[in-house]
N, C-alpha and C positions, 0 to 999 in steps of 0.2 A: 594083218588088217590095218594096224597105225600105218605103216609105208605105204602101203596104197593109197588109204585117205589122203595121207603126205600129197602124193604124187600126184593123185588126179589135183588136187585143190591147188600144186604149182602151176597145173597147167590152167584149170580153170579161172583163177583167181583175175588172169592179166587181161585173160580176156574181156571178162564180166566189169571190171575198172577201168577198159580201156573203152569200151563200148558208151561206159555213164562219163568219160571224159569228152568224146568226140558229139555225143546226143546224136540231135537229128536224125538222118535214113539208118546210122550206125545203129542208134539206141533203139530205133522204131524195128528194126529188123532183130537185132539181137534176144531181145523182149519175147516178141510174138513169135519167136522160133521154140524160147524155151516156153511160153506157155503154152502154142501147140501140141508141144512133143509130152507137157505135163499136161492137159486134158486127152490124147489118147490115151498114156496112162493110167490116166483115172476112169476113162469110160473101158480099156481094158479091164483092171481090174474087176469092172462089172460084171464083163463079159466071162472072164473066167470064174465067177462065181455063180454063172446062171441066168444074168440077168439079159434083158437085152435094150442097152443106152442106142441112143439113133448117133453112130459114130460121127458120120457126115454132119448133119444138121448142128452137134454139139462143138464142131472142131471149126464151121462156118462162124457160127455164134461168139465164140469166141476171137476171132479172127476180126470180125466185122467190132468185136467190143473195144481191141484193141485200133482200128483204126479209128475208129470215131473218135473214142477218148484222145489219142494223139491229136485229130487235127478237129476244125469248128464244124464239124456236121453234122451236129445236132438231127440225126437219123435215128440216133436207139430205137426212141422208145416205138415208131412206128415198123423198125424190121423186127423186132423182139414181140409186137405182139402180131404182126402177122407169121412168124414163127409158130408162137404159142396156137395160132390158129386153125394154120395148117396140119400142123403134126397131132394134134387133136381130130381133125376132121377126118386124114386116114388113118387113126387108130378107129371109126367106126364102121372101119371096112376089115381093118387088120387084129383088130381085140381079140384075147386070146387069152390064156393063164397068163400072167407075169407081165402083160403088157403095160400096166400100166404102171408099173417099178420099174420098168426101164424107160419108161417115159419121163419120170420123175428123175433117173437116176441121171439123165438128158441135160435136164433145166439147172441139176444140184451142181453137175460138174460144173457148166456153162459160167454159172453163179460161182463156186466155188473158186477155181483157175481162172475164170476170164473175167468176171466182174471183180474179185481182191486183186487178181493181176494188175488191171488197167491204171491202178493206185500210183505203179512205179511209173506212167506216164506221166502221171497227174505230179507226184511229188517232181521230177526232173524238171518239168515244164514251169514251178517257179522261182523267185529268183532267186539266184546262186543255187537254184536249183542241181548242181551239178556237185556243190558240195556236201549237200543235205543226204541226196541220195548216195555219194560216198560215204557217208557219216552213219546214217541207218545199214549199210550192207556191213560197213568193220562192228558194229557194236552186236549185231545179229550173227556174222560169224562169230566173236569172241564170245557171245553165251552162249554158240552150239558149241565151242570149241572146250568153252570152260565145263557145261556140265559133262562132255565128255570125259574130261580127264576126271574132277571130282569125284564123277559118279563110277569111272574105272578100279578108282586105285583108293575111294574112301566109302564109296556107296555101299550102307545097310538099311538103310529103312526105305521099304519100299513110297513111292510117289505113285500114284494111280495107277498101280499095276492091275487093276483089273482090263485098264486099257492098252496098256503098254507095262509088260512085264518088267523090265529090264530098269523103267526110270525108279531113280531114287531121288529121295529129299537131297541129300548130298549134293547128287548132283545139279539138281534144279539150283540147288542157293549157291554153288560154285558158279555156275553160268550167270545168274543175276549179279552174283559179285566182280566175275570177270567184267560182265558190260555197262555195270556202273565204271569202274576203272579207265576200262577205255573210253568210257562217254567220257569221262573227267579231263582225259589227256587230248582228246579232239577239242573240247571247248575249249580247253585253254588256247588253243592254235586259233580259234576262230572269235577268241573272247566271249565266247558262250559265258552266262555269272554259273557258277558252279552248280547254284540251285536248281536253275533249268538242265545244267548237264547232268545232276543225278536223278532227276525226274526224269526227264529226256530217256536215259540210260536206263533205268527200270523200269518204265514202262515199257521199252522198246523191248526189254528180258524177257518181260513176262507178257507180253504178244508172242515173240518168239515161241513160249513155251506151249499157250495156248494153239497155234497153230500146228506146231510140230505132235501135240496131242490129235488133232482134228484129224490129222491125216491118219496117227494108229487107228483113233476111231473107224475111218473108213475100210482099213487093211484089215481089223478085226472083225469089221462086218460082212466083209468078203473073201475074208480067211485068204492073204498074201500075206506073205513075208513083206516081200517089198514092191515096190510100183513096176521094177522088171531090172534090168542090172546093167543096164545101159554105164554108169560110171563105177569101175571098178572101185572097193572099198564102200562105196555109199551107197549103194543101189539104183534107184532110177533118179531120173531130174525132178519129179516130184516128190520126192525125198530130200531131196536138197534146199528145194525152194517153198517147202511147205510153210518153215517159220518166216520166212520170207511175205510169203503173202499176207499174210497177218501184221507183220511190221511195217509195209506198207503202208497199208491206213493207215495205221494206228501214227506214220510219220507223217502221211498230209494231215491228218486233224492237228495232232498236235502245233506243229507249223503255223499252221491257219487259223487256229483255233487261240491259241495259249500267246503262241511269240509271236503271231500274228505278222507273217513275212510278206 
């Protein structure tokens, strides 16, 4: 299982930093392919649990969230609620047991994948934007990476195993301590004061860990293992990019908000 994580993430890795080095049609394209391919997964999921998410309508929506947020089109909020309109209006032709959980399961993906998604446009698009968002993906790998190992080779006390069996305390505080570490060593390259890099760095951990919780949550509720097995060792792309979404935000506020860039 480690060689394969190994292997896909060599292969993945160049791509995903070659994409936030080049921006533009590279990033705008690289983005909305994975969060594409991570809301079918998620409205799969649904689907194989029973429910029934409006595939289409959910993969548009999202599609449409990432272009606007890239460029000044200030569209949202009028396609979003004639969306909401629409698909309302033929559930009073189409209502039925469960219709209206998958309705909902519709709006949550949309939300989930393509509204935290669109963050990484947002964080890219300011400035030195190109290093912020290399800075947020190595400190979010290094705590998946950290409580990986931690929670491998030291993990006994269970961390919210009622949602995810598997996590441990262990692990959780190896990953926050791996991605202060690494926050430490990137600030110093960008003269980050250290105090912002170990805030920076912990809070980025523990988004991480919150999202990567969000998404067992949904697995557990729909009883998958994993989103499908699209990258060997890691299971699907929303498995990968779950703590991702989450860190996201949590890098444009901070940014905007704190160090105010």
């Amino acid at each position: 299982m480690l060689k394969l994580r190994l292997a896909s993430a060599l292969v993945l890795i160049p791509v995903i930093l070659g994409s936030v080095y080049y921006g533009g049609p590279v990033f705008f394209v690289a983005v909305t392919f994975a969060l594409l391919v991570a809301g079918w997964e998620f409205f799969d999921m649904a689907r194989r649990a029973g429910y029934r998410p409006s595939m289409l309508v959910g993969l548009a929506l999202i599609a449409f969230i990432a272009w606007d947020t890239s460029s000044p089109n200030n569209a949202l909020r009028p396609i979003v609620t004639i969306a909401l309109i629409i698909t309302l209006t033929i559930g009073l032709f189409r209502h039925g047991d469960g219709w209206l959980t998958g309705w909902a399961y519709t709006f949550a993906g949309v939300l989930y994948v393509g509204w935290l998604g669109s963050y990484f446009f947002l964080v890219r698009s300011l400035d030195d934007g190109r290093y912020w968002t290399t800075f947020a993906l190595l400190v979010a790998w290094a705590t998946d990476t950290g409580a990986y190992l931690a929670g491998t080779y030291l993990g006994k006390h269970g961390f919210f195993t009622s949602i995810s069996p598997k996590k441990t305390w262990e692990g959780a505080i190896g990953g926050w301590l791996a991605a202060v570490v690494v926050a430490v060593a990137l600030g110093a390259l960008i003269d980050l004061p250290i105090m912002h890099s170990i805030l920076f760095g912990f809070g980025l951990a523990v988004a991480c860990t919150i999202g990567d919780l969000a998404e067992s949550l949904f697995k557990r509720q729909t009883g998958v293992k994993d989103s499908s097995n699209m990258i060997p060792g890691h299971g699907g792309l929303l498995d990968r990019i779950d703590s991702l979404l989450f860190a996201a935000a949590f890098t444009y506020y901070y940014l905007i908000w704190i160090l105010r860039v």
